[in-house]
C-alpha positions as CSV (number, residue, x, y, z in Angstrom):
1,X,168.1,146.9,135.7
2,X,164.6,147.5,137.3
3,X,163.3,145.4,140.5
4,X,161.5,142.2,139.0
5,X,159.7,139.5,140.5
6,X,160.0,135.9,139.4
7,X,158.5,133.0,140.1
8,X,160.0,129.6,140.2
9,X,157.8,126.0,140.1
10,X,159.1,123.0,140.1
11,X,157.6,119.8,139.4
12,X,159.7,117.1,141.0
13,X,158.9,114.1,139.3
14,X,158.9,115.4,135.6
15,X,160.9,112.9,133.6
16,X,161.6,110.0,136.6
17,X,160.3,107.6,133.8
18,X,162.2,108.6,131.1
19,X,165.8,106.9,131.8
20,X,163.9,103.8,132.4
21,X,161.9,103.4,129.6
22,X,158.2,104.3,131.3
23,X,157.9,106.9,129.1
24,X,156.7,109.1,131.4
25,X,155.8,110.5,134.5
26,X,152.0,111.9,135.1
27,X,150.2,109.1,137.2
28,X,151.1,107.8,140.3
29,X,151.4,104.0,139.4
30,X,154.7,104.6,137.0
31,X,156.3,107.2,139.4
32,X,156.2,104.6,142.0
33,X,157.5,102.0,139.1
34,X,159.6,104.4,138.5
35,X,161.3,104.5,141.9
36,X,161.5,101.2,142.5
37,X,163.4,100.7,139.2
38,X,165.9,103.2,140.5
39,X,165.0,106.3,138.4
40,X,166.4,109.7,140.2
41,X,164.0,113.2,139.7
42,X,165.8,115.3,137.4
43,X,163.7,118.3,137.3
44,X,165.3,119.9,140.5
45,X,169.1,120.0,138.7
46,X,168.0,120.7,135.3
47,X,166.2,124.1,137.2
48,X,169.4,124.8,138.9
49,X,170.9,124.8,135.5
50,X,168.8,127.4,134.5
51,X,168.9,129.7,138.2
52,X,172.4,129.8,137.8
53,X,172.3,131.9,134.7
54,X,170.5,134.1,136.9
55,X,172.3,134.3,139.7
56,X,174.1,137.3,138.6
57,X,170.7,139.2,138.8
58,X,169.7,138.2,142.2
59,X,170.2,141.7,143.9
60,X,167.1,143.1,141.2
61,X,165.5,139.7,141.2
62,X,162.9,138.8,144.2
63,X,162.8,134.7,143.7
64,X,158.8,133.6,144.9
65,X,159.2,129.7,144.7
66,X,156.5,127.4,146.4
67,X,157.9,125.3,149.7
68,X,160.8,122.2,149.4
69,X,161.4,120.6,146.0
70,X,158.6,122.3,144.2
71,X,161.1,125.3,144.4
72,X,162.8,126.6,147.5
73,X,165.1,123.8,147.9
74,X,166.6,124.4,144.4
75,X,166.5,128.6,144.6
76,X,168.1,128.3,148.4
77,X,170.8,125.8,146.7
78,X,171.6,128.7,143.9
79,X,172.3,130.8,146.5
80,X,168.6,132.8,145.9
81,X,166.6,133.8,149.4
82,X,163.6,133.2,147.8
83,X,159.9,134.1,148.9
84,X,158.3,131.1,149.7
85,X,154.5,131.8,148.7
86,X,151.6,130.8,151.1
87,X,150.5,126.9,150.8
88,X,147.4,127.0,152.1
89,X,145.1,125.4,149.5
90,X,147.7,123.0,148.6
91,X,147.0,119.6,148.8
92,X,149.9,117.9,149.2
93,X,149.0,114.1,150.3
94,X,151.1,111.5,151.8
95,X,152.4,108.3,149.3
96,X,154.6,107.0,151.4
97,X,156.5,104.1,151.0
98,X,157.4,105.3,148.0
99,X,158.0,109.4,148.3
100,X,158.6,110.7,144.6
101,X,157.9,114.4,144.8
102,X,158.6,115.7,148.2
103,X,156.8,118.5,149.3
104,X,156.1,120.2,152.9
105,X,156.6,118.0,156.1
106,X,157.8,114.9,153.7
107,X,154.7,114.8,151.8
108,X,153.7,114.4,147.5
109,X,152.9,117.0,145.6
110,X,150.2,116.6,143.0
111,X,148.9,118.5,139.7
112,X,146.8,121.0,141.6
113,X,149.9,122.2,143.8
114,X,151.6,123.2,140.4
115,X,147.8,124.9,139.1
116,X,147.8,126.8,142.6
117,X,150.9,127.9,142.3
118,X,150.7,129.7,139.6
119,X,147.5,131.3,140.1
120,X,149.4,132.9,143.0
121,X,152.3,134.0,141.0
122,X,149.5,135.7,138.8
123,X,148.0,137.3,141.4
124,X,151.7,138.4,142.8
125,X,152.3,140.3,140.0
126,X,155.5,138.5,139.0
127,X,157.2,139.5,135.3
128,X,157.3,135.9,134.9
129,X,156.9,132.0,135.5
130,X,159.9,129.7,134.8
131,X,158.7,126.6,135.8
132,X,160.7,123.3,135.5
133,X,158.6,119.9,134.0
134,X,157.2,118.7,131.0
135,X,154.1,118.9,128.7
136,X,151.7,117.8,131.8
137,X,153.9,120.7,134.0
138,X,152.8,123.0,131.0
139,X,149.1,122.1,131.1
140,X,148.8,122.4,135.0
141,X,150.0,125.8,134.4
142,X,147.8,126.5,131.2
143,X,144.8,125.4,132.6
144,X,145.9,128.2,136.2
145,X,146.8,131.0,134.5
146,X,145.5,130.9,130.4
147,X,147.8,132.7,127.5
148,X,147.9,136.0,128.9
149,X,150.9,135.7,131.2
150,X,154.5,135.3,130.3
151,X,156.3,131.8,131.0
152,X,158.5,129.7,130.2
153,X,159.7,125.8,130.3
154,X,162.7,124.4,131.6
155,X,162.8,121.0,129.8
156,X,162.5,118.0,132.5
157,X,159.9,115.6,131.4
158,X,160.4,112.8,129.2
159,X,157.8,113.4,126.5
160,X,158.4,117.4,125.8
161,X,156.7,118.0,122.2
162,X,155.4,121.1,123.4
163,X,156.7,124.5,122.0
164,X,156.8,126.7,124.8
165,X,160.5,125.0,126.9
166,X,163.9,126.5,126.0
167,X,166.0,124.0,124.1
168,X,168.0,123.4,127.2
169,X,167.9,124.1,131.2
170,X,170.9,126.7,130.4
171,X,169.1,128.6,127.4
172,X,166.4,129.0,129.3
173,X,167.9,130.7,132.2
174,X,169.5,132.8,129.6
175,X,166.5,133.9,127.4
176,X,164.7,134.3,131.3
177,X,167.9,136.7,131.8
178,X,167.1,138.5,128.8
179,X,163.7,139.3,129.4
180,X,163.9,140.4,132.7
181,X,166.6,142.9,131.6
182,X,164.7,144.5,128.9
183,X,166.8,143.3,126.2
184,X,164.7,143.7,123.5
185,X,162.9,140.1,123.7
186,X,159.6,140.0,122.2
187,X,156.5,137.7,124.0
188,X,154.7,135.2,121.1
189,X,152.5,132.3,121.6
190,X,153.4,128.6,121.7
191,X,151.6,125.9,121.6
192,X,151.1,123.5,124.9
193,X,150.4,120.0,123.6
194,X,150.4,116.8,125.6
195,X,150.2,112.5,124.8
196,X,147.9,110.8,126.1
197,X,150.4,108.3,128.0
198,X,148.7,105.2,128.2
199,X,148.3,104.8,124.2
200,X,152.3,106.1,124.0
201,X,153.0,102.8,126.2
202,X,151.4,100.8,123.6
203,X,153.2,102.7,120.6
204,X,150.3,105.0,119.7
205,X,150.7,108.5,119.3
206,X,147.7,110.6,120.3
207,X,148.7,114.0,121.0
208,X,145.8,116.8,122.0
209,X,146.4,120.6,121.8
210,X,144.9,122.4,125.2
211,X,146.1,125.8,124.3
212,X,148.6,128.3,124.0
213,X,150.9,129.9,126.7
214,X,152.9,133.6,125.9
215,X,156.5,132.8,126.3
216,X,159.8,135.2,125.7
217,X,160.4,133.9,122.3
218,X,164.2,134.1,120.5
219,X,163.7,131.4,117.5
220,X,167.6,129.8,118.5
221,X,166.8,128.7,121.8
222,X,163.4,127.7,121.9
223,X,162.1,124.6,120.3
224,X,159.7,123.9,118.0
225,X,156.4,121.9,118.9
226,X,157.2,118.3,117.7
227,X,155.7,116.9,114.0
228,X,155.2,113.4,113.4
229,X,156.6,111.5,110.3
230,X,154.2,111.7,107.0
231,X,152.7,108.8,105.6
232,X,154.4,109.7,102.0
233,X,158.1,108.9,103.5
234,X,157.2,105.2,103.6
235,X,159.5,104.5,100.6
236,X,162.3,107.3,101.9
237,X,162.2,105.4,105.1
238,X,162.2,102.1,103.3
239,X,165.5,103.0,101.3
240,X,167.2,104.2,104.5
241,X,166.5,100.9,106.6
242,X,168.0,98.8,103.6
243,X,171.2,101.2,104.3
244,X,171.6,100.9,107.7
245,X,170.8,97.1,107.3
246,X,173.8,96.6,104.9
247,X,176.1,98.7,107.2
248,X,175.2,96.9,110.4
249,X,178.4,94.5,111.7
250,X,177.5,90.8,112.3
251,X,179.6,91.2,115.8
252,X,177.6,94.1,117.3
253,X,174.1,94.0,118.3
254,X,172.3,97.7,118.0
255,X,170.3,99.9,120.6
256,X,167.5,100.9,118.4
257,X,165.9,104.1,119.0
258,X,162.2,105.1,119.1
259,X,160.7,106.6,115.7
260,X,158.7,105.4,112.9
261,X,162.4,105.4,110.4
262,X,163.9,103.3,113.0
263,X,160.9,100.7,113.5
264,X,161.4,100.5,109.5
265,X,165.1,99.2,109.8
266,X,163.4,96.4,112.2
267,X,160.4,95.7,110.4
268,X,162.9,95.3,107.0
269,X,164.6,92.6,109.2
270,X,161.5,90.5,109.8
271,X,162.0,91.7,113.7
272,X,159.3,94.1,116.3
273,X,159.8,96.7,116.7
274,X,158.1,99.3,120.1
275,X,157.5,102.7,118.2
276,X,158.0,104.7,121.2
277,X,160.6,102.1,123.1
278,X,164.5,101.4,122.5
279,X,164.4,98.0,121.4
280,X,168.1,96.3,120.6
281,X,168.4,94.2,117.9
282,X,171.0,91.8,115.9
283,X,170.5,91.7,111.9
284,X,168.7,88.9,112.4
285,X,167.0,88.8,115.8
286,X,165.5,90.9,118.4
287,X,167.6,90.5,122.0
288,X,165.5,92.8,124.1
289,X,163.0,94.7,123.7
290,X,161.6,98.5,125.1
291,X,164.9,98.2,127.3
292,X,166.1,101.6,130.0
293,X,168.9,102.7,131.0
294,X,170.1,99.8,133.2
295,X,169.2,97.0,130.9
296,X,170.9,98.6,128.2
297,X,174.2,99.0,130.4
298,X,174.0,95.5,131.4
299,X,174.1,94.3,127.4
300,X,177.2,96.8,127.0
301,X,179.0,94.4,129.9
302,X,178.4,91.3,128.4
303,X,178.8,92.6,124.6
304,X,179.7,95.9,122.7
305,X,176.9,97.7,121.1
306,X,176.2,100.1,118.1
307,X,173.4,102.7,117.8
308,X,170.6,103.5,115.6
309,X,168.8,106.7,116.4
310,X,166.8,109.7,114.1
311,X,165.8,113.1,115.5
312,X,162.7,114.2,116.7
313,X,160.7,115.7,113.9
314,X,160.3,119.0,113.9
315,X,162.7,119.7,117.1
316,X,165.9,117.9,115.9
317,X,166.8,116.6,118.9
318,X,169.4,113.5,118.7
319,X,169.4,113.4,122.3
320,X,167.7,114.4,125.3
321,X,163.6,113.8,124.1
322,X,161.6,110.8,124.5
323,X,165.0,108.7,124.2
324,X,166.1,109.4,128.1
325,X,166.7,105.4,127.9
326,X,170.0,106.3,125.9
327,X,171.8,108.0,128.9
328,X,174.9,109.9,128.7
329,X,176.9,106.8,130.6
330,X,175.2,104.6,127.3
331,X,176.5,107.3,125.3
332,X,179.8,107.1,126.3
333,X,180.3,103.6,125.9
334,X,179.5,103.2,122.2
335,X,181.9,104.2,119.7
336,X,181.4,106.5,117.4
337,X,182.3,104.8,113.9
338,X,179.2,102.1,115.3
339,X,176.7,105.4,115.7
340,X,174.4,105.2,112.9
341,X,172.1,108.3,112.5
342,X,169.5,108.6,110.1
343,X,166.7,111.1,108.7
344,X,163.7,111.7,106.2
345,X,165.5,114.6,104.4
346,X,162.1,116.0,104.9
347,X,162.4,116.0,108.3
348,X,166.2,117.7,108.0
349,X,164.2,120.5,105.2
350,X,161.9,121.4,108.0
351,X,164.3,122.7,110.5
352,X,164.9,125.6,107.6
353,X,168.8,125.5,108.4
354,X,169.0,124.9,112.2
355,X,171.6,122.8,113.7
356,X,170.4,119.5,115.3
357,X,170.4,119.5,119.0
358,X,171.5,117.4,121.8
359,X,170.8,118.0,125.3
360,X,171.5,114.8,127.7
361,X,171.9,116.5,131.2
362,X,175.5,116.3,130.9
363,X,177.4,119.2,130.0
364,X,180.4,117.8,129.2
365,X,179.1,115.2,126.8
366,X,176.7,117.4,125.0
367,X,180.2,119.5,124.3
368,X,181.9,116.7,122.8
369,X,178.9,115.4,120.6
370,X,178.8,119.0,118.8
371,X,180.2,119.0,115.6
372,X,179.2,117.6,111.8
373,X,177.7,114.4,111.6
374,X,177.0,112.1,108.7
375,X,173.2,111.5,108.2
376,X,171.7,108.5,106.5
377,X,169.1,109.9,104.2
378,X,167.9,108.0,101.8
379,X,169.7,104.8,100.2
380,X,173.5,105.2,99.5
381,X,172.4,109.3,100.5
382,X,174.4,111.0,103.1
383,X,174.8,115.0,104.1
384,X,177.1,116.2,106.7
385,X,174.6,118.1,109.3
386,X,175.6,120.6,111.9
387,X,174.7,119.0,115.9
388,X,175.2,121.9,118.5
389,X,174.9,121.5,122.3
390,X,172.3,123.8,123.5
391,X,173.5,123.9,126.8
């Protein structure tokens, strides 16, 4: 293998909203709501998960990573001796009391830190950017660098819809591995799309495309941009709500994902539903509503629970995007007969034959999710559909 360069950017508070239920992470007032609810940066692990895959290269790799938790932290805990690239012209300002993403000397990092550092990883001639984040992470760095340098996403934010991350952490330090080798892995464009956040809080879904980044592309282990539901499924949906409706056990209350299929199962009811929330529901009454993490673990203590949940469109994720909020401990504490998955078999068309996907941040679990699963498609219509970990 020849001598390459790679760069490494972290951003360290991709995703702190997601487990509990902020639904993101880009301005300062929910990372700080976001810490003071508990929520732990994931962005830093889910990189490692990648670095190690790489590891194996380190004595043809040379590692440039910006200072502390932005990148050196995670490449020194690999076992990389990274090249820590200049900071001045980074603006790291103090936040304090509430530090989310560390930088030099104790310090926040902020948008411009990520766009600066990777103009610099341009200009260093690395073969290419891995950077760990979100769909804001991928913007910073579309808006430093444009479409004519290779990257690629480690998914870590909580609202990922864009197409240029690798299904998981792991497959993207393994498609990174391939590419650096030579192996044959051609560069395509993908699409870097973001939400605006404040209208996703109030269950409106305005997404805006910015541009296009060139990514090592293998179709298996990268994931598609998400699509929305279309308007013609109203009666599909309404057929599979009046399913689940009929299954659901007067002794369990549910956790009901977000979607537009699973707001129909609560609007069949007569109950509200948050579009872009986890909501948890009886068959006749709403208990909670746009509930995280802890307030979902705190139900499961007093009462068992079932589960409602449909992929993301396009992606097929079960688990893993924009429903953080059901957390691998959640996960683990509902049984499986009271799992009730369903799907637009439009939406289960458009993944042309790929599996769906589950990536929690938990190895283990991921493993013991995979298998066949029974999907609810339409009204007393079920298929048996393939679920693969892509970690």
């Amino acid at each position: 293998m020849e001598h390459k360069r790679l760069g490494l950017i972290v951003n360290p508070i991709a995703g702190i909203g997601g487990r509990v239920g902020l639904k993101g992470s880009d301005s300062l007032d929910i990372q700080q709501r976001a810490r003071m609810l508990g929520a732990v940066p994931l962005a830093g692990e889910r990189a490692a998960s990648a670095l190690e895959l790489l590891l194996p290269l380190s004595e043809n790799i040379e590692l440039l990573v910006p200072p502390k938790e932005m990148g050196e932290t995670v490449a020194r805990s690999c076992g990389f001796n990274p090249q820590v690239i200049r900071t001045s012209g980074l603006t790291y300002k103090s936040l304090a009391p509430f530090p989310i993403g560390r930088g030099e000397g104790g310090d926040e990092t902020t948008p411009e830190d990520t766009r600066y550092s990777a103009r610099t990883m341009q200009e260093a001639g690395v073969d290419l950017i891995l950077f760990s984040g979100g769909d804001g992470t991928a913007r910073d760095i579309y808006t430093a660098i444009g479409n004519n340098f290779p990257v690629l996403g480690i998914p870590a934010g909580v609202k990922i819809q864009s197409a240029v991350f690798a299904t998981t952490p792991r497959s993207a330090g393994e498609l990174a591995a391939e590419f650096l080798q030579g192996k044959g892995v051609r560069l395509q464009e993908a699409e870097v799309v973001d939400l605006d956040e404040d209208a996703y809080r109030l269950g409106q879904i305005v997404t805006r495309l910015y541009g296009y980044l060139k990514i090592p592309y293998r179709r298996e282990v990268i994931q598609n941009q998400k699509i929305p539901s279309p308007a013609s499924s109203a009666v599909q949906m309404q057929g599979i709500a009046t399913d689940v409706i009929e299954q659901m056990k007067p002794d369990l209350a549910y956790i009901l994902g977000p979607g537009t299929t699973t707001r129909t199962v609560a609007e069949q009811i007569g109950l509200p539903k948050t579009l872009v929330g986890v909501d948890i529901i009886t068959h006749n009454e709403l208990l909670a509503a746009d509930v995280g993490e802890r307030q979902i673990l705190e139900m499961l203590e007093r009462r068992p629970l079932g589960l409602i949940i449909t992929p993301t469109g396009g992606q097929g994720f079960l688990f893993g995007r924009g429903n953080q909020q059901i957390s691998p401990d959640v996960i683990r504490r509902v049984r499986d007969e009271n799992i009730l998955v369903i799907c637009l078999a439009s939406k289960i068309a458009a993944l042309l034959g790929r599996p769906l996907l589950v990536d929690t941040g938990d190895y283990e679990l991921d493993h013991l999710l995979a298998g066949y699963i029974k999907v609810i498609t339409g009204y007393h219509e079920r298929i048996i559909y393939r679920l693969i970990s892509g970690s």
